[in-house]
Structures are given as structure tokens and as C-alpha cells.
C-alpha positions as CSV (number, residue, x, y, z in Angstrom):
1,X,163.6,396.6,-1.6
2,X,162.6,394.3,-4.1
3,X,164.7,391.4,-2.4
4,X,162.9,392.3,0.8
5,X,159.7,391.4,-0.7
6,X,160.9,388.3,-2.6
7,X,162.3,386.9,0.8
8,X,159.3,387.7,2.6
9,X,157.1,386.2,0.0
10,X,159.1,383.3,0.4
11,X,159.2,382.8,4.0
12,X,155.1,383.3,4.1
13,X,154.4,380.7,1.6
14,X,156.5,378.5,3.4
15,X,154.8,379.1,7.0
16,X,151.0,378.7,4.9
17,X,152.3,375.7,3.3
18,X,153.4,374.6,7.0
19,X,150.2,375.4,8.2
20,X,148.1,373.7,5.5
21,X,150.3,370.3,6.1
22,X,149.4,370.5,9.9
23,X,146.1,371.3,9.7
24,X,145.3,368.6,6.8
25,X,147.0,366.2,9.4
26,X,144.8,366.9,12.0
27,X,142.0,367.1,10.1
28,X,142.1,363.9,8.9
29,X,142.6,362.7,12.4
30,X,139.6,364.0,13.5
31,X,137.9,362.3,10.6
32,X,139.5,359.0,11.3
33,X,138.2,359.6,15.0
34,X,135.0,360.2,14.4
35,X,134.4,357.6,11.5
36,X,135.6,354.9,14.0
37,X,133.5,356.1,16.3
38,X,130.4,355.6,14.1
39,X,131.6,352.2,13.0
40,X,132.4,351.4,16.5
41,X,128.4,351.8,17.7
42,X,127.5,350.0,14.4
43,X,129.7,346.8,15.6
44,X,128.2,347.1,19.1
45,X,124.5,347.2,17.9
46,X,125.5,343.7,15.6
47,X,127.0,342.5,18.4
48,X,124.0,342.4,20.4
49,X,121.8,341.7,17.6
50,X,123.7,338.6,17.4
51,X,123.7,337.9,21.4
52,X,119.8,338.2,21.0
53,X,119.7,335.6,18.4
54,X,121.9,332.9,20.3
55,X,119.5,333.4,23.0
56,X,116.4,332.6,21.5
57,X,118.2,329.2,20.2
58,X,119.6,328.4,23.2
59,X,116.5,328.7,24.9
60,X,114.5,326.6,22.1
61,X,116.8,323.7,22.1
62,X,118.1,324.3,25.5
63,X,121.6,325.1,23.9
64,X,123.8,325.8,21.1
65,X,125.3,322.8,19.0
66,X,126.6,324.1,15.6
67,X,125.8,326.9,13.2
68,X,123.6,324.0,11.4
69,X,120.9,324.8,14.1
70,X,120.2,327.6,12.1
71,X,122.3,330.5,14.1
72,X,125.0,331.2,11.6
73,X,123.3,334.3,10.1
74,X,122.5,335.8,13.0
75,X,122.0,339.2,11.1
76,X,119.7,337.7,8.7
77,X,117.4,336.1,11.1
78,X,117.5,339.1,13.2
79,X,116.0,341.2,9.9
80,X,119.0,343.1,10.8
81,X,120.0,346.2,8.4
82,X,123.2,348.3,8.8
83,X,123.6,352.0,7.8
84,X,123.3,352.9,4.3
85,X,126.8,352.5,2.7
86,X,128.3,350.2,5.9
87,X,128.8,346.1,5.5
88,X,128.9,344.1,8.8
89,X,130.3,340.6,8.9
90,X,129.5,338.4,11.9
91,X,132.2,335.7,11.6
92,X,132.2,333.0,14.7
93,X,135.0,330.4,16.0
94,X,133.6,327.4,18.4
95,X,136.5,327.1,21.3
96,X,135.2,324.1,22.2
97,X,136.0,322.8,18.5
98,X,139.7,323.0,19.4
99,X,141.9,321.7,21.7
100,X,141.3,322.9,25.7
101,X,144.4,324.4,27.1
102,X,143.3,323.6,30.6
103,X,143.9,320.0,31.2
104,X,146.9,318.6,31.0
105,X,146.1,314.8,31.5
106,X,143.4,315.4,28.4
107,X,146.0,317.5,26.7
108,X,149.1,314.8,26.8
109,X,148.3,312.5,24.5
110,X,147.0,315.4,22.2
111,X,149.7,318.2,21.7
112,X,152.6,315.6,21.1
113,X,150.5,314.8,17.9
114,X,149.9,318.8,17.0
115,X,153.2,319.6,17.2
116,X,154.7,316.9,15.3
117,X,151.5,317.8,12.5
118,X,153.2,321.1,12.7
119,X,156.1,319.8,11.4
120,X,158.6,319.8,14.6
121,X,161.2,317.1,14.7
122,X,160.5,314.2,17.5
123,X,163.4,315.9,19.9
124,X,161.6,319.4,19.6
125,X,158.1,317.6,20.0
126,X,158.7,316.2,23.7
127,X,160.2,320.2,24.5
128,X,157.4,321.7,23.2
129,X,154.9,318.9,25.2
130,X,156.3,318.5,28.5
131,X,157.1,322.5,29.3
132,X,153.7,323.1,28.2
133,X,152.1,320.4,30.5
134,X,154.6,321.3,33.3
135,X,153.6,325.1,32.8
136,X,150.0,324.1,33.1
137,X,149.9,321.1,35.5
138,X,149.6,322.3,39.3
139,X,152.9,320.4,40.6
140,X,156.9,321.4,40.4
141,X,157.8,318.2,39.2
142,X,159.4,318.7,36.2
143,X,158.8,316.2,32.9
144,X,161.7,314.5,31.5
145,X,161.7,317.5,28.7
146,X,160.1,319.9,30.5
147,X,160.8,322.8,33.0
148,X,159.5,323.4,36.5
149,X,160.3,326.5,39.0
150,X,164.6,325.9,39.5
151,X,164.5,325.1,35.6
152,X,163.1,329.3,35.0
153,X,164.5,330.6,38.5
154,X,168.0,330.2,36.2
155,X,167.2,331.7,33.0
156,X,167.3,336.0,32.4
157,X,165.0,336.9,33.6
158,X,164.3,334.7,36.6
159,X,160.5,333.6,36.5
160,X,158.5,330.7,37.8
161,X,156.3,327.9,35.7
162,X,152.1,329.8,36.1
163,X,150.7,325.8,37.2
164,X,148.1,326.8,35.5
165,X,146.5,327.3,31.8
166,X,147.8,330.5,29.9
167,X,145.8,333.1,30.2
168,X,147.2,334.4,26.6
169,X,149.2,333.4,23.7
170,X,151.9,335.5,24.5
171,X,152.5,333.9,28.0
172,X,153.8,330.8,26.0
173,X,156.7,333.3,25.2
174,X,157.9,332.4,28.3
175,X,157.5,328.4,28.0
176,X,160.8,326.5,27.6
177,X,161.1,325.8,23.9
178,X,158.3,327.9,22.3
179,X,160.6,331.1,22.8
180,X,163.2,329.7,20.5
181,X,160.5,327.5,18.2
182,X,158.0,329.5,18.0
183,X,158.8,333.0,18.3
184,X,161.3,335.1,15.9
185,X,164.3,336.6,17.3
186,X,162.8,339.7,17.3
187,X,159.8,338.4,20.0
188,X,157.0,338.4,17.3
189,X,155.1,335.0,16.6
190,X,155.9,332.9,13.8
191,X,153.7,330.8,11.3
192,X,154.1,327.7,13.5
193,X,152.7,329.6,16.6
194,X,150.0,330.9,14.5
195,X,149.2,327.7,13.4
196,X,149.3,326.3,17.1
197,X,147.0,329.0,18.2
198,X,144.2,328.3,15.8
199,X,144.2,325.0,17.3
200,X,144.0,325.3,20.6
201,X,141.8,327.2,23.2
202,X,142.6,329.3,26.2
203,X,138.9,330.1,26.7
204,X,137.2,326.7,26.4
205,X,135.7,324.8,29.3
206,X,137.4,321.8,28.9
207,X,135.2,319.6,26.5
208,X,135.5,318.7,23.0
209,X,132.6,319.6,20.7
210,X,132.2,316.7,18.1
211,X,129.7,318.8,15.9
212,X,132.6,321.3,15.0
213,X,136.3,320.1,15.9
214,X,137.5,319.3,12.3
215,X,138.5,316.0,11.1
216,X,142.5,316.9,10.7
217,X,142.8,318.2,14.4
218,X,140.7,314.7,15.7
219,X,143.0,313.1,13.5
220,X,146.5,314.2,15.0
221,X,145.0,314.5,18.3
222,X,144.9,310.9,19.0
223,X,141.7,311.1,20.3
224,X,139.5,309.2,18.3
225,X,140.3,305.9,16.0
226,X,140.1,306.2,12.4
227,X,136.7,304.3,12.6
228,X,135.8,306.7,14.4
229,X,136.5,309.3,12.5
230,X,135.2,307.3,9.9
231,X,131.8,307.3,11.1
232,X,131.9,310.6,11.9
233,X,132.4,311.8,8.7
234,X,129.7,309.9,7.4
235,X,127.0,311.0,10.1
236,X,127.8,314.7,10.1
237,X,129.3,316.3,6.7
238,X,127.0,316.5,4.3
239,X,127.4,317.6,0.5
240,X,126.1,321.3,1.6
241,X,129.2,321.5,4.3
242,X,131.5,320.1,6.4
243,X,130.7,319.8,10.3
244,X,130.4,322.9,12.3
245,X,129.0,324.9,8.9
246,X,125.6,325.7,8.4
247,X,125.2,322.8,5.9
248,X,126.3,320.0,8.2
249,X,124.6,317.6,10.6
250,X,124.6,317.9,14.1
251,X,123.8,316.4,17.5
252,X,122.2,316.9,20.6
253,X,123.6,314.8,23.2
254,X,126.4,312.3,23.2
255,X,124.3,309.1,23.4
256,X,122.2,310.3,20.3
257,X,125.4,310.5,18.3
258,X,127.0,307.5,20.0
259,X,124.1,305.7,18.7
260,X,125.4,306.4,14.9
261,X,129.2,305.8,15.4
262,X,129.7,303.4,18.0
263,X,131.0,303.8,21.6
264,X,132.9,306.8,22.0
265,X,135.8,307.2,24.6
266,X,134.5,308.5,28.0
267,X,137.7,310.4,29.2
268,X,138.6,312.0,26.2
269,X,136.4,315.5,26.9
270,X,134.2,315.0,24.0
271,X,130.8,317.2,23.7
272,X,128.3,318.1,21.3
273,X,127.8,321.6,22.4
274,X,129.1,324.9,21.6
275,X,130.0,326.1,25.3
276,X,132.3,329.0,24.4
277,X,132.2,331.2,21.3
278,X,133.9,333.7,20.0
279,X,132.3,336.1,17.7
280,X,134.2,338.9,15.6
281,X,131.8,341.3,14.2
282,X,133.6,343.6,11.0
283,X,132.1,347.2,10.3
284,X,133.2,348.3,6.6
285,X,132.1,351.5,5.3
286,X,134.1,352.9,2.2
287,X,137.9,352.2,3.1
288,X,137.4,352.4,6.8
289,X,136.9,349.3,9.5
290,X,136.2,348.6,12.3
291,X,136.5,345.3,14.0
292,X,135.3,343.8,17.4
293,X,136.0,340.8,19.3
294,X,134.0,339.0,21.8
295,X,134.2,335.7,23.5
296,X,131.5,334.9,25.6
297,X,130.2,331.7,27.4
298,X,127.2,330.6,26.5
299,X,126.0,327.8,29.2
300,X,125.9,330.4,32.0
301,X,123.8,333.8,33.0
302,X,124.4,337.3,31.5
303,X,127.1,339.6,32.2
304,X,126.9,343.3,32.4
305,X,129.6,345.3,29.7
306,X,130.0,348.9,28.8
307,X,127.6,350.1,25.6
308,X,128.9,351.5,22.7
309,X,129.2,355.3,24.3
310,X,131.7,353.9,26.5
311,X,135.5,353.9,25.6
312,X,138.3,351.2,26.2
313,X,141.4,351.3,27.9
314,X,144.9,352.0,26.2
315,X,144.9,348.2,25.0
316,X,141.2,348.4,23.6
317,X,140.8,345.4,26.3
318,X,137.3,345.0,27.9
319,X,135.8,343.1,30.4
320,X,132.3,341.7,31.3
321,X,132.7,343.0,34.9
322,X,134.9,346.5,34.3
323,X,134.5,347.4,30.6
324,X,137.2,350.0,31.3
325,X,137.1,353.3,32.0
326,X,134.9,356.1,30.6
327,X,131.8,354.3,30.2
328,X,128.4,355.6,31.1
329,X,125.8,352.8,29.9
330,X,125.7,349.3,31.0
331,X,123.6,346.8,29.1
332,X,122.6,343.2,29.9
333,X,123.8,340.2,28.0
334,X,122.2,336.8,28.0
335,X,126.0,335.2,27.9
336,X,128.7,335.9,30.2
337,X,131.5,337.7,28.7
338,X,134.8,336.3,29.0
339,X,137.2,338.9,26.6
340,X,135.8,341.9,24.7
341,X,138.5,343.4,22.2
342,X,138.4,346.5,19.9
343,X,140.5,346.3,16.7
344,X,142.1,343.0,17.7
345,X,145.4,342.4,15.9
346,X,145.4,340.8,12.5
347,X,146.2,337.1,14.0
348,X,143.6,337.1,16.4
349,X,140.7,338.3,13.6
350,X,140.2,335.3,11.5
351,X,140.1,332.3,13.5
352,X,138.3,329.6,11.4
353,X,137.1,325.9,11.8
354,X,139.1,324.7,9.1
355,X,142.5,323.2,10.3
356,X,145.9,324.6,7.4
């Protein structure tokens, strides 16, 4: 009898201990759940605090330059105060202060000198150029290093060359060269391709913003003589920051700036203004965060997204147009959205000015 009651003793603890471990699970995943839901209608509510800032400066000046117009606290100007205990970061990245993956006759003379700054040797150099111009460019001619439609029709699996700009990073994957150079054997991006990435744009319009592409990736570009970069060192960093910060100089219009440097070269792209942005907007409260990811254009009307109440697809992918599915609340942005991200992957979170 007594080793009835032992055993049974036994075998109950174990089933409450069971229990306990299950329900402690779950309850801390309904804790998670709803703390990222709270974080998540904080970073929505900064995000259009921010939108409604950009607007008013892009309807004062008639458009936005560089952070040194007075836009890189957006929160601040705004008078904008999160919940007690939460932190909200706005942090922004100017596409149009990188190189535009959408031309390939501006892009040429450009990437050969990235890649080679990246530290590729000269053979891997002209692999890494021409596949990427032949995977852009709208022909099926291939380069004499590149790869065209028969060229990918013959590798496993069989695909054809997009003749067109990448509409993500991961599409380079399947670029001649960049699987093998860039890539681990595994699939996953290296440092090289994470390097690559902060330097160029898949979002930007095509131009080169002067008042915030750094120094190093004007250099290697090609695009501009030292005296050029020379004179624009001199008429745009200042000793409170370096171009596109909030302590630098900045321009209105190429001819105003042309006027301090000199002629600059006419088919190069170059801009002054900020056409594309991409803001990241980071909720902290405690341990927890929450991150979100816009990229909007800000040269053309409002879109229409999803509000905070509304929920993203399986990717956390949303869209100006279809902010996927669940949503109930549409709002109206003074910029047209062009990618809208929830909890973006580490790579993709802090995209900076400053060339490594």
C-alpha cells in the first residue's frame, strides 16, 4: 500500500510539473504577443509622427535635401513623447546617397570600382560587373564576363537573366558570380555582400544625391575627380558633421552647388535631393523591441497603408497599396510607400551613411 502511494505521488508531481512547464510556455507567449503588439502601435504612431514632419519640410523648401535642413529629429520637432518606460529611435538611410541599381550605363563605370574597394581580385571584378549589368540591362547580349539567357538556361536550376534591376538582395543569389563570391555555401550572405548592399540601392530613382553620398563611395565610384571631391569636402562637411548629418551643409539645386565646386559632370546622375528614404523606427521597452521598416518616396503624392490594428502577412511584408491581410484602418501618407517591413532582419536594420 505504501508503494502504491509513493508511485502515485510520483507520477502526479510529474504530470503538475508537466503542466506547470507547459503553461509557463504559453504564458510567456502570450506575453511576448501582446508586448509586441503594444510596441508595434508605438512604432506606427512614430512612424507617422515622422511622415508629418518630412511633410511640412518638404512643403517649406519644396523638398528634402539632407537631415541638415533640420529633419533629423523628427520626434523632437514633433514634441513627440513615447509611453512611460518605452525608447523610440527614428534612424534614416538616403537611397539616393548610394549607388542606383537601375541603370546600367550610369552603373558601369561605378561597380567595377566598388567591387575591387571590396577587395575582389581584377578577374572576379569584371564577373561580378558584367553579370550584374547583363542581369539588369534590357538585351540578351551577353558581356565578355557576364551571363545572358543560354548562359542560366544551362545551370541547375535552369533560369533566365530578370533584364531588369533586382527587386531584392537575394535575387543577386542567382547572378553569375555573386552565388559563389558573395554567398556562403550554406546560401546565407557574407560580409562582402553586406558590404555591397549598404552601398547600393534597389529603391532609388536613379540620381545621385551629392548632399549625402559619402566621400569613400564618390571616391571608388569613379564618378567625380579628386578636385571634385576636393571641393566638395570643403563646401559641405563642416566641423559639427560630415555631409548628410545634421551638422553638414547642404544644397538646393545643382547650379547653386556647381557654383562652389566647379562644373560637375552632366550624365553622371548627380542630385541634391533626398528622393527616396528609408526610415527604421526602434520601439524598446525593458528587454523587448520592436523594429519597423519603411521606405517611402518622397517627390510624389501619398499612399494609402494598413494602421497599426492591422496585421502582416507570414513575411511581416507590407505594401502601400495591399498592406496585407487582416487590416481594418487605412490611413493617408503624404509619401508614397514603396516597402513596409516588421522586424526586418538584423542586416537590413542599420543601414548608415558612413561607407566601412
Amino acid at each position: 500500500m505504501l508503494l502504491f502511494v509513493l508511485v502515485l505521488v510520483v507520477v502526479t508531481a510529474a504530470a503538475v510539473l508537466k503542466f506547470s512547464e507547459r503553461a509557463m510556455g504559453e504564458m510567456a507567449g502570450e506575453g511576448y504577443y501582446v508586448q509586441r503588439q503594444r510596441l508595434r502601435g508605438e512604432a506606427y504612431s512614430a512612424l507617422e509622427a515622422t511622415l508629418a514632419v518630412l511633410a511640412q519640410y518638404r512643403e517649406i523648401d519644396g523638398g528634402l535635401y539632407a537631415p541638415a535642413q533640420g529633419w533629423g529629429d523628427p520626434l523632437g520637432q514633433a514634441g513627440y513623447e513615447p509611453a512611460a518606460g518605452r525608447e523610440v529611435e527614428i534612424a534614416f538611410t538616403d537611397e539616393n546617397g548610394k549607388l542606383p541599381l537601375t541603370d546600367a550605363g550610369v552603373l558601369e563605370p561605378a561597380l567595377a570600382g566598388v567591387f575591387a574597394e571590396l577587395g575582389f581580385e581584377a578577374g572576379e571584378v569584371e564577373v561580378l560587373t558584367d553579370s550584374l549589368l547583363d542581369w539588369i540591362d534590357a538585351d540578351d547580349n551577353p558581356r565578355p564576363f557576364g551571363a545572358e539567357k543560354d548562359d542560366y538556361l544551362r545551370t541547375d536550376p535552369a533560369h533566365v537573366a530578370a533584364n531588369r534591376a533586382p527587386r531584392s538582395f537575394a535575387e543577386l543569389a542567382s547572378v553569375q558570380g555573386f552565388a559563389d563570391l558573395m554567398f556562403t555555401e550554406s546560401g546565407r550572405p557574407n560580409e562582402r555582400f553586406e558590404a555591397f548592399t549598404q552601398r547600393v540601392s534597389l529603391w532609388s530613382d536613379g540620381t545621385i544625391n551629392l548632399n549625402s553620398a559619402p566621400d569613400a563611395l564618390l571616391r571608388t565610384s569613379g564618378l567625380l575627380d579628386e578636385r571634385q571631391l576636393a571641393s566638395l569636402g570643403r563646401v559641405l562637411d563642416t566641423v559639427d558633421g560630415d555631409r548628410g548629418t545634421a551638422g553638414a551643409r547642404y544644397y538646393r539645386s545643382l547650379g547653386e552647388l556647381a557654383e562652389q565646386v566647379g562644373e560637375l559632370p552632366a550624365a553622371a546622375g548627380l542630385g541634391v535631393q533626398t528622393k527616396v528614404l528609408g526610415i527604421v523606427v526602434t520601439v524598446r521597452e525593458r528587454q523587448a523591441a520592436f523594429r519597423l521598416r519603411a521606405v517611402v518616396r518622397t517627390d510624389t503624392s501619398g499612399g494609402r497603408i494598413a494602421a497599426a490594428a492591422g496585421s502582416a502577412n507570414g513575411t511581416g511584408r507590407r505594401t502601400a497599396a495591399g498592406a496585407g491581410g487582416g487590416a481594418n484602418t487605412t490611413s493617408e501618407y503624404p509619401f508614397k510607400f514603396l516597402e513596409l517591413v516588421e522586424d526586418p532582419p538584423p542586416s537590413s536594420i542599420d543601414r548608415t551613411q558612413q561607407v566601412p
